[in-house]
Backbone as numpy.savetxt, mean C-alpha at the origin, in Angstrom:
# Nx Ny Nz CAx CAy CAz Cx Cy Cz
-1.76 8.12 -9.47 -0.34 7.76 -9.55 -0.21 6.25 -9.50
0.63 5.77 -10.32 0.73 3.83 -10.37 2.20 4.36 -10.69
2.84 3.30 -9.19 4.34 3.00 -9.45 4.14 1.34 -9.27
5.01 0.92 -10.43 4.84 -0.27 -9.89 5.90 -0.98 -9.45
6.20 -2.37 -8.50 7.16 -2.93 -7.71 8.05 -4.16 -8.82
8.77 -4.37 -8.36 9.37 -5.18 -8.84 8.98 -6.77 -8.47
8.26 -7.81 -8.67 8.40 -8.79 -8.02 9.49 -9.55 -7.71
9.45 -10.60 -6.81 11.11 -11.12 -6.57 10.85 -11.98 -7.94
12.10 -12.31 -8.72 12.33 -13.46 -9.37 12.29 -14.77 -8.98
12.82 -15.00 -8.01 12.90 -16.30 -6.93 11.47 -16.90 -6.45
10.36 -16.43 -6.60 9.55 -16.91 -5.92 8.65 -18.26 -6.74
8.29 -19.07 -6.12 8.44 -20.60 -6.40 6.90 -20.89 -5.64
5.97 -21.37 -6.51 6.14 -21.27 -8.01 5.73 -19.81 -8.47
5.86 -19.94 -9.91 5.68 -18.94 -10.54 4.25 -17.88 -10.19
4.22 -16.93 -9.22 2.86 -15.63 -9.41 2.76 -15.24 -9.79
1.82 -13.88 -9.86 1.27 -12.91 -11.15 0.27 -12.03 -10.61
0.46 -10.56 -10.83 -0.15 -9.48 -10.63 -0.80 -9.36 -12.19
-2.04 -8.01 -12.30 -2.73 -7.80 -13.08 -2.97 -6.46 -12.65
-3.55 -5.07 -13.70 -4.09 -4.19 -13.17 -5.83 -4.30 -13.06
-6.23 -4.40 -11.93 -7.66 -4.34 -11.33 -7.80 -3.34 -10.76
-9.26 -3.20 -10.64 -10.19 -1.90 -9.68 -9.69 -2.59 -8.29
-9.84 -1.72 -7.23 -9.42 -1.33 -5.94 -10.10 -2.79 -5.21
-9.01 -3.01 -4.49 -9.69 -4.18 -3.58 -11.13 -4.08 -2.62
-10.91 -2.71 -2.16 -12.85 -2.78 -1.51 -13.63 -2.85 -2.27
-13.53 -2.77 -3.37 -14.39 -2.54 -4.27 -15.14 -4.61 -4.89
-14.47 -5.29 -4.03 -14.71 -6.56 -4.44 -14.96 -7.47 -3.19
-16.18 -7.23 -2.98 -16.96 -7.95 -1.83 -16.55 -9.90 -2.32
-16.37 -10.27 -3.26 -16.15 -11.58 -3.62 -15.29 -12.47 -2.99
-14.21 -11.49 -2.34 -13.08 -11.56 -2.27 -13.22 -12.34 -0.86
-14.14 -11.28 0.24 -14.11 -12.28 1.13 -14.77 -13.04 1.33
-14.16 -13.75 2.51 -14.33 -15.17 3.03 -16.31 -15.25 3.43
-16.32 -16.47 3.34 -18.35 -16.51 3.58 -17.92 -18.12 4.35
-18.81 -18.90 3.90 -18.34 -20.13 4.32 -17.74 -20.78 3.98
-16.65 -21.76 5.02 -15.69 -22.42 4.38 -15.58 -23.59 5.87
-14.56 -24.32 4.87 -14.72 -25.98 5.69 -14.20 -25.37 6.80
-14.10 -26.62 8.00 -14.00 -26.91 9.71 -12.23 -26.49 9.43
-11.95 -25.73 10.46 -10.63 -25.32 10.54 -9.37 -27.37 10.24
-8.05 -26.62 10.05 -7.73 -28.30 9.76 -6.27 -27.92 10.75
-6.23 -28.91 12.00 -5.07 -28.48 12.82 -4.01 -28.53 11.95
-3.26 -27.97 12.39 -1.14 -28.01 11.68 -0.32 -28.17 12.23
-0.17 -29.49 11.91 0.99 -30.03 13.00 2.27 -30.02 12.31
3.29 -29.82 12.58 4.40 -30.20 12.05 4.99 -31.23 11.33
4.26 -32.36 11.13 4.06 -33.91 10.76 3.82 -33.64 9.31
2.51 -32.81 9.25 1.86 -32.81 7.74 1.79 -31.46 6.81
1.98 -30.52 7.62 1.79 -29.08 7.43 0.82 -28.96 6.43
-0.63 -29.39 6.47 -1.55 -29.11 5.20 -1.47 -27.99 4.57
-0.99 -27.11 5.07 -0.92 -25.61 4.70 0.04 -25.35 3.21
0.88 -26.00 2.89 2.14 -25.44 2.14 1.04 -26.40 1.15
1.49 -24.94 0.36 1.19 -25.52 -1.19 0.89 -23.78 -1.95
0.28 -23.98 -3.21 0.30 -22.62 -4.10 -1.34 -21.87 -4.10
-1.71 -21.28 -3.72 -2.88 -21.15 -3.49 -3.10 -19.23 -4.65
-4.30 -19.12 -4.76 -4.80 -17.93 -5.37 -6.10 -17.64 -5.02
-6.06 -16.36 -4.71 -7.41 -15.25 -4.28 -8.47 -15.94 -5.29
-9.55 -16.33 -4.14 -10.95 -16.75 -4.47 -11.69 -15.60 -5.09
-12.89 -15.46 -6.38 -13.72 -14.25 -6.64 -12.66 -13.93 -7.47
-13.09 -12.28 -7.88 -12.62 -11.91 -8.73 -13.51 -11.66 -10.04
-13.06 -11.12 -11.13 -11.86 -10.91 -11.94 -11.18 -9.56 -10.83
-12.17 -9.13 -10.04 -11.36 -7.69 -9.68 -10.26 -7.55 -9.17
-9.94 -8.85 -8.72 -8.78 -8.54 -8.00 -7.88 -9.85 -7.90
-6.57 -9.70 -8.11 -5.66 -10.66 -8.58 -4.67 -11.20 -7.27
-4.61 -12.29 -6.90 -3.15 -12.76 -5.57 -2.84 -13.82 -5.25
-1.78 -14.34 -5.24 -0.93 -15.76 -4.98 -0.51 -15.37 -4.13
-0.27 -16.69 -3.15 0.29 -16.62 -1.55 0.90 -17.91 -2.31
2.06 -18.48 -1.46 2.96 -19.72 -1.74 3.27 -20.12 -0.72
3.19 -20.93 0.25 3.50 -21.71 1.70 4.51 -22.59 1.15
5.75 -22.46 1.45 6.79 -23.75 1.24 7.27 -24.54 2.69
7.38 -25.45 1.99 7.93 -26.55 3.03 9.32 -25.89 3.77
9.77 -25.17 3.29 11.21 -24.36 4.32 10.54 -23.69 5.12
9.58 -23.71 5.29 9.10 -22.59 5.87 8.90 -20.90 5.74
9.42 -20.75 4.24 8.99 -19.48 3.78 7.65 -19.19 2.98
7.40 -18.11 3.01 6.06 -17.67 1.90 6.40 -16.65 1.11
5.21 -16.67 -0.51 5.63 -15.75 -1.39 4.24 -15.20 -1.82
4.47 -13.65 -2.01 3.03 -13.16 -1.83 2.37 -12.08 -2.81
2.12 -11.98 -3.92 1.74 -10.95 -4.76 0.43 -10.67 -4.83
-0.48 -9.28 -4.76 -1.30 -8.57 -5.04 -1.79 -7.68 -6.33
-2.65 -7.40 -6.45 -2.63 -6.63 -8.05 -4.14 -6.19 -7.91
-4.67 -4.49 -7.23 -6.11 -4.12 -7.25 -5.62 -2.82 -7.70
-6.18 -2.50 -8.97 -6.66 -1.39 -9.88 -5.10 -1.03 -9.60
-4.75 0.47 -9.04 -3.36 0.85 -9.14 -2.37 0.14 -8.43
-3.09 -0.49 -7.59 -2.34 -1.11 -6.10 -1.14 -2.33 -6.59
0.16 -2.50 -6.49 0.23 -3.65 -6.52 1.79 -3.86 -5.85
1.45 -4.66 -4.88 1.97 -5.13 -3.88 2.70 -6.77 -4.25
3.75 -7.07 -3.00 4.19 -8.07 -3.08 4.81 -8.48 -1.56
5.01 -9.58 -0.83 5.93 -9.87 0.56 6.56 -11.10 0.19
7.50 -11.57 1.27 8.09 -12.44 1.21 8.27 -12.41 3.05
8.64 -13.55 3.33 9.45 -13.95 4.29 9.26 -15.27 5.19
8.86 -15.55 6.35 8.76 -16.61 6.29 7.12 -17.13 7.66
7.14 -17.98 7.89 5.67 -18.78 8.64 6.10 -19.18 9.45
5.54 -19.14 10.50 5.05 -20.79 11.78 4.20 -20.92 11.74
3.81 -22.23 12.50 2.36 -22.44 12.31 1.70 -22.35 14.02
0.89 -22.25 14.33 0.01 -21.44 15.62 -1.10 -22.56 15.87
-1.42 -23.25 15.85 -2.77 -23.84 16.11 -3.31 -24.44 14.78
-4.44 -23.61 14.88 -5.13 -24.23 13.18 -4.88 -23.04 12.44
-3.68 -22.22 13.00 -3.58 -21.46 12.15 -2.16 -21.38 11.60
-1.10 -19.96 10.39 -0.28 -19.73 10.60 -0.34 -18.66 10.43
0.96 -17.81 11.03 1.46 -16.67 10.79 2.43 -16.34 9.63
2.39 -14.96 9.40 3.10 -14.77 8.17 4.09 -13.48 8.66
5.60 -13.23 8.50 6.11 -12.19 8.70 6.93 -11.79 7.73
6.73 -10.67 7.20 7.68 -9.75 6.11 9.16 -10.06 6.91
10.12 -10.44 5.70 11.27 -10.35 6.42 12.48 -9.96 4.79
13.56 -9.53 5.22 13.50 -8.57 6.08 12.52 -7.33 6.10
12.27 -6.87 7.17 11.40 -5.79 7.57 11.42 -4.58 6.58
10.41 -4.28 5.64 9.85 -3.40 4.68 10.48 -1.94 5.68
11.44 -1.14 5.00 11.38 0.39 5.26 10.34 1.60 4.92
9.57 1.80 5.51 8.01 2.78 5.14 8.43 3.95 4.04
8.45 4.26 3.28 8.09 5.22 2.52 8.03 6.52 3.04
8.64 7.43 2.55 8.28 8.77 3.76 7.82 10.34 3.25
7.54 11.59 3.55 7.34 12.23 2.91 8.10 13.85 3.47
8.67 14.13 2.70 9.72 14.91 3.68 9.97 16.41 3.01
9.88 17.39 3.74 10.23 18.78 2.99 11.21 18.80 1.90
11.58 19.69 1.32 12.46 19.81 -0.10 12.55 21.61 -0.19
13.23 21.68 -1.15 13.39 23.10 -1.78 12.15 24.25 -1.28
12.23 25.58 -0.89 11.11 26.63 -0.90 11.87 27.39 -1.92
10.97 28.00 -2.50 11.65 29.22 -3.49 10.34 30.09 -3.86
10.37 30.91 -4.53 8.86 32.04 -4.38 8.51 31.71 -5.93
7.34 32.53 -5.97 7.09 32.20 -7.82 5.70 32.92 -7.49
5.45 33.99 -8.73 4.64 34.92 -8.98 3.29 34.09 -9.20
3.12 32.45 -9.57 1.96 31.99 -10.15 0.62 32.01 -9.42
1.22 32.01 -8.00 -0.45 32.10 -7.16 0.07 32.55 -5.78
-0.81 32.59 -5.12 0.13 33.00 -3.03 0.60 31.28 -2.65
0.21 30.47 -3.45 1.02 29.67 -2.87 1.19 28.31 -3.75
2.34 27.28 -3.77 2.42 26.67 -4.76 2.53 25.20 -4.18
2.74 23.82 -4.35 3.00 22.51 -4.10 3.52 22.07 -5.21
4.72 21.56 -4.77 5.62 20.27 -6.02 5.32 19.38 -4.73
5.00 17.42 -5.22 5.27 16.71 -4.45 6.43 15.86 -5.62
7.62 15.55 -5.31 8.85 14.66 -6.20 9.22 13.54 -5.84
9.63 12.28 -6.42 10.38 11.54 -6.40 11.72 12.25 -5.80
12.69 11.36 -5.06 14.08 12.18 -5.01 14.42 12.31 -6.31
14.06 11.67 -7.58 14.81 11.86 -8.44 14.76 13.21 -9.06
13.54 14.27 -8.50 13.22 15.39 -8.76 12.10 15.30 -9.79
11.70 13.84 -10.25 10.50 14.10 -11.16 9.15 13.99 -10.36
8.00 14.76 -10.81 6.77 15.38 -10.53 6.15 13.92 -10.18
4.89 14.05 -9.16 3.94 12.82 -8.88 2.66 13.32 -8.95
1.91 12.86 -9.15 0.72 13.48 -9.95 -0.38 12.22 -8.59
-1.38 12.92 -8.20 -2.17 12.23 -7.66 -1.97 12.23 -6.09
-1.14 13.24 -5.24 -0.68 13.35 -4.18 -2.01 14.07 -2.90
-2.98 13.53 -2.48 -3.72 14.50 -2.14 -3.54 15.58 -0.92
-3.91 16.76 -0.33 -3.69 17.70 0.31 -4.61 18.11 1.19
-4.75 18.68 2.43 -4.46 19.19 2.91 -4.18 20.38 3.28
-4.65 22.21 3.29 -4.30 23.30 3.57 -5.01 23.89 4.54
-4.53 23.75 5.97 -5.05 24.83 7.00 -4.85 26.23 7.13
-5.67 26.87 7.98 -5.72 28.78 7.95 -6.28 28.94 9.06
-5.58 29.92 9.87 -6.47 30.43 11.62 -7.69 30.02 10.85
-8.83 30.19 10.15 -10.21 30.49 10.54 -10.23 29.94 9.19
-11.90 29.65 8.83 -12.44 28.74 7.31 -12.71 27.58 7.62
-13.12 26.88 6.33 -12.34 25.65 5.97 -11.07 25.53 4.89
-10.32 24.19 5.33 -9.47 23.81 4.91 -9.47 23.67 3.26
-8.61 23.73 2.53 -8.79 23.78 1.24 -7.89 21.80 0.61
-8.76 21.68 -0.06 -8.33 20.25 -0.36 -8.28 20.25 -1.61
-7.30 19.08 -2.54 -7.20 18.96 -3.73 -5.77 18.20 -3.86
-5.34 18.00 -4.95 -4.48 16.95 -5.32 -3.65 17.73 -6.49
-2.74 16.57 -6.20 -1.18 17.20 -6.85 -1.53 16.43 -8.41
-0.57 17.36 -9.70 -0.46 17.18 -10.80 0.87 16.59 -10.57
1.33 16.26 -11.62 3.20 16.11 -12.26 4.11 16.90 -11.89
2.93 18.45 -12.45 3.26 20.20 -12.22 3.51 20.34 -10.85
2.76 20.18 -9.99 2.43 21.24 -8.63 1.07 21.18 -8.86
0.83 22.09 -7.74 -0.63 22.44 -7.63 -0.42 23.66 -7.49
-1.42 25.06 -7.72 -0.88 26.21 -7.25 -2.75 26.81 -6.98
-2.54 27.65 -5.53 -3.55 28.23 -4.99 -4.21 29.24 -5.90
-5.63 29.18 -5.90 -5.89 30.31 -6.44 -5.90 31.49 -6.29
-6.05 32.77 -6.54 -5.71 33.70 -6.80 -6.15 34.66 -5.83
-7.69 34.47 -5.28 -8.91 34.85 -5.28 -8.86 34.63 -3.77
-7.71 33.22 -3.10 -7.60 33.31 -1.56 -6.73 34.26 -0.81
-7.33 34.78 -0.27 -6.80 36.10 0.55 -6.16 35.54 2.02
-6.73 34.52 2.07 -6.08 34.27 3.92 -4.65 33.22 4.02
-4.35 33.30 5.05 -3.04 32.86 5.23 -2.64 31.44 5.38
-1.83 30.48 4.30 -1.69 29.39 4.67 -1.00 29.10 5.91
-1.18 28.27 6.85 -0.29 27.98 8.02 0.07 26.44 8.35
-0.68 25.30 7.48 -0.10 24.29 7.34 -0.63 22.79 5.91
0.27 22.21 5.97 -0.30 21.25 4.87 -0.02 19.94 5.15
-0.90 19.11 4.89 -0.34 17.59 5.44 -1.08 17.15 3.75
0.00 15.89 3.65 -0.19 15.11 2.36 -0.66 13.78 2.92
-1.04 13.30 1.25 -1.55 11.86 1.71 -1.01 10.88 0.42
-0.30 9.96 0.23 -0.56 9.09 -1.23 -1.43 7.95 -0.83
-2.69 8.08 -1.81 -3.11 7.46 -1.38 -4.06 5.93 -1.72
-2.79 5.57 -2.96 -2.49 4.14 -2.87 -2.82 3.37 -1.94
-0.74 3.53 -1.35 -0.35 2.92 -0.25 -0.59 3.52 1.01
-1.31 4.63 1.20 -1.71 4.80 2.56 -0.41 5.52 3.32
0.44 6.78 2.65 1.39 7.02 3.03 1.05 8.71 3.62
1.05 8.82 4.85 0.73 9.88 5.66 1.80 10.57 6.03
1.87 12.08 5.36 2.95 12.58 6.03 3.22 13.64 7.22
3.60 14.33 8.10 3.28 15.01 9.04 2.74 16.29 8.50
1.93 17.35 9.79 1.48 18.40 9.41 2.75 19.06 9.61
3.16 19.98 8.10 4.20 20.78 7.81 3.79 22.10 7.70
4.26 22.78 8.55 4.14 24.36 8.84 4.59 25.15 7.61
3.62 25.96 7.16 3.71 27.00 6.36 4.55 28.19 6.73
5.73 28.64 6.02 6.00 30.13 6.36 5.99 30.69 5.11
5.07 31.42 4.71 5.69 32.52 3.15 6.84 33.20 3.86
6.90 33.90 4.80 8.40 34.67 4.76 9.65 34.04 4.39
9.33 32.51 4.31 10.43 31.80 3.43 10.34 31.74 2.33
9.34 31.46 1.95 8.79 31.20 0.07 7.54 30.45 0.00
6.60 30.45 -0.50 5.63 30.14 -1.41 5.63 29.34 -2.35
6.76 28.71 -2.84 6.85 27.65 -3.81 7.41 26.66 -2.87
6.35 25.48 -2.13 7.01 24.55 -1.18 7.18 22.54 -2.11
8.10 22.49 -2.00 8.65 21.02 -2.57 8.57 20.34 -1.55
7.81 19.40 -1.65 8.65 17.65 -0.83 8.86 16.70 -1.85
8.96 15.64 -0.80 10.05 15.08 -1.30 9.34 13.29 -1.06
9.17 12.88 -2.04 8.53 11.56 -1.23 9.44 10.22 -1.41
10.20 9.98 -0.65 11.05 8.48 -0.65 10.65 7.35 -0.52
10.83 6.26 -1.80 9.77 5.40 -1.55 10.26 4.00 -0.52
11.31 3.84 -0.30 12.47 2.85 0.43 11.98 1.93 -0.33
10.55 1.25 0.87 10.15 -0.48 0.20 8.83 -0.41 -0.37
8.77 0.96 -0.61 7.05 1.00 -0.99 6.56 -0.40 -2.00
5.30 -0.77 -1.40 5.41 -1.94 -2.78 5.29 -3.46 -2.19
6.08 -3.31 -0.88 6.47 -4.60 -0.03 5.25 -4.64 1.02
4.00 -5.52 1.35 3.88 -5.33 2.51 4.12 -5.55 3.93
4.06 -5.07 4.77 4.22 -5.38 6.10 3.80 -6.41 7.24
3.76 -7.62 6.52 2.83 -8.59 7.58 3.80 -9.28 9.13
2.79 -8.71 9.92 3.59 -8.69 11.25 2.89 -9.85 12.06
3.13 -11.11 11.96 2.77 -12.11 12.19 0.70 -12.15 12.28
0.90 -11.81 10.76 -0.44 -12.16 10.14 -1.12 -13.17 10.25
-2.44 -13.19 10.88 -2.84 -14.41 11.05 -3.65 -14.90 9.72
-3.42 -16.59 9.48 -3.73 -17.26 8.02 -4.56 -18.50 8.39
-5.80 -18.36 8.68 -6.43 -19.80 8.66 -6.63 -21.10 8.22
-5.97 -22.41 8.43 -5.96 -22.95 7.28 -7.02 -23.84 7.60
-7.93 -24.41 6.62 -8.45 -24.88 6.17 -8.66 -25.99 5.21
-9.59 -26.86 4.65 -9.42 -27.88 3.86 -9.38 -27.44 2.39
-7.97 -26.86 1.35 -7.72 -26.51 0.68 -7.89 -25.22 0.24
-8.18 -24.43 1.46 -7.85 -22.95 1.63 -7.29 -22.46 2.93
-7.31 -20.76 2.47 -6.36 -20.38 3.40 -6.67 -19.34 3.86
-7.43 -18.85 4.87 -8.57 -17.43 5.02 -7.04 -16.23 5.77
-6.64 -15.33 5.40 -5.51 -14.41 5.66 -6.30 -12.96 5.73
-6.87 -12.98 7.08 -6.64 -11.84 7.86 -5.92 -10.59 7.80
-6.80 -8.90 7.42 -5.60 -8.23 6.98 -6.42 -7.06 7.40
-6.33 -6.78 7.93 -7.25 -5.65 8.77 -8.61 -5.62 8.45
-9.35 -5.06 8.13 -10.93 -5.28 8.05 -11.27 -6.64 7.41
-10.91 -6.62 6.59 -11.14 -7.78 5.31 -10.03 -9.22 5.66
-11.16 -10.04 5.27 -10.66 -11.96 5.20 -10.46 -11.99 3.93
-9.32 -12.07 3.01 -9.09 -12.38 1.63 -8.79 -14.24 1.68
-9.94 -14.96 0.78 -9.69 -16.12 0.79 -8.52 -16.54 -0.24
-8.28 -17.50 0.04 -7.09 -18.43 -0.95 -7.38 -20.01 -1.20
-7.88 -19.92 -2.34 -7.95 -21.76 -2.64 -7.10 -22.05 -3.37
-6.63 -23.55 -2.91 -5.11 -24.21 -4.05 -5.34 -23.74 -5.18
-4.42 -23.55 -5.85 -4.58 -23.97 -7.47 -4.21 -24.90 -7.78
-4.73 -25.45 -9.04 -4.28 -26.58 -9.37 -3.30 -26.43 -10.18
-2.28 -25.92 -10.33 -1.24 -26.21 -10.69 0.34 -26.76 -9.94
């Protein structure tokens, strides 16, 4: 599944996403050695300026440090593509970065049951708009076994024929953006054809909650859970 975000118009200077293979997939990306940290004082702020993801081709990203003290932030790995905004302080030899306003999570939420002769049991995952998402992965528990796993079409997914035992729950995953939804209890005495519903609010936006950003002598090492994604100026 590839939805893609809107970037802001406003963002200064001009960034740029690309479709690339998956960001783990690009060891280049991180950080190895790099110059003696460079303090940030308020005087000089070495930090502000236009910088872009070191390595590559796999993977595409502009960060923007402005002198107001805001930042602008686009991503682009294989389906992935992301964007933030909001604004910095600076910390030491470092700065922070915070999404503002605060990204609404994406959610994944029951919908319609209705029955249908096609198998003992069926999955739609939808947009609210009611159209199909294809690439949704699953999830199916039963008192006893193993769990049955597999992924959503456009269609649904529908159980095969041949399983005799009783579904009793399903948890989804998209798994892009890393969107987890709760374990949802199975009842056939309601129906067998089960819909959710996936709302995307800010999907797209990320969440940086005073992210730490190293700065450095014409880079910018940004900390993001496992992985150091570097940033050297550009010259433009």
């Amino acid at each position: 599944m590839r939805r893609r975000v809107r970037h802001d118009p406003a963002m200064r200077p001009t960034l740029f996403c690309m479709p690339l293979i998956a960001l783990a997939s690009a060891p280049a990306v991180f950080a190895q050695t790099a110059p003696s940290p460079t303090k940030v004082s308020p005087a000089t702020n070495p930090a502000i300026g236009h910088y872009r993801l070191a390595g590559g081709p796999d993977v595409a990203a502009d960060l923007a440090i402005e002198a107001d003290g805001h930042f602008f932030y686009v991503l682009a790995a294989g389906a992935l593509d992301e964007q933030a905004s909001g604004r910095w302080v600076a910390d030491g030899t470092t700065i922070r970065l915070t999404t503002e306003p605060k990204p609404r999570p994406a959610t994944i939420a029951t919908g319609a049951i209705a029955r249908t002769d096609e198998g003992p049991l069926k999955l739609l995952v939808t947009w609210p708009t009611g159209d199909g998402i294809a690439g949704v992965d699953f999830v199916i528990g039963f008192d006893s076994g193993d769990p049955v796993t597999g992924y959503t079409q456009d269609y649904g997914w529908t159980m095969q024929p041949d399983e005799t035992r009783v579904p009793r729950w399903v948890e989804l995953v998209e798994p892009i953006h890393g969107i987890v939804s709760p374990r949802f209890p199975i009842d056939l005495a309601k129906g067998n054809a089960l819909t959710f519903v996936l709302t995307p609010n800010d999907l797209g936006i990320h969440d940086f909650e005073a992210a730490t950003v190293e700065v450095r002598d014409g880079e910018l090492l940004l900390h993001r859970g496992d992985a150091t994604l570097r940033f050297v100026r550009a010259a433009d």
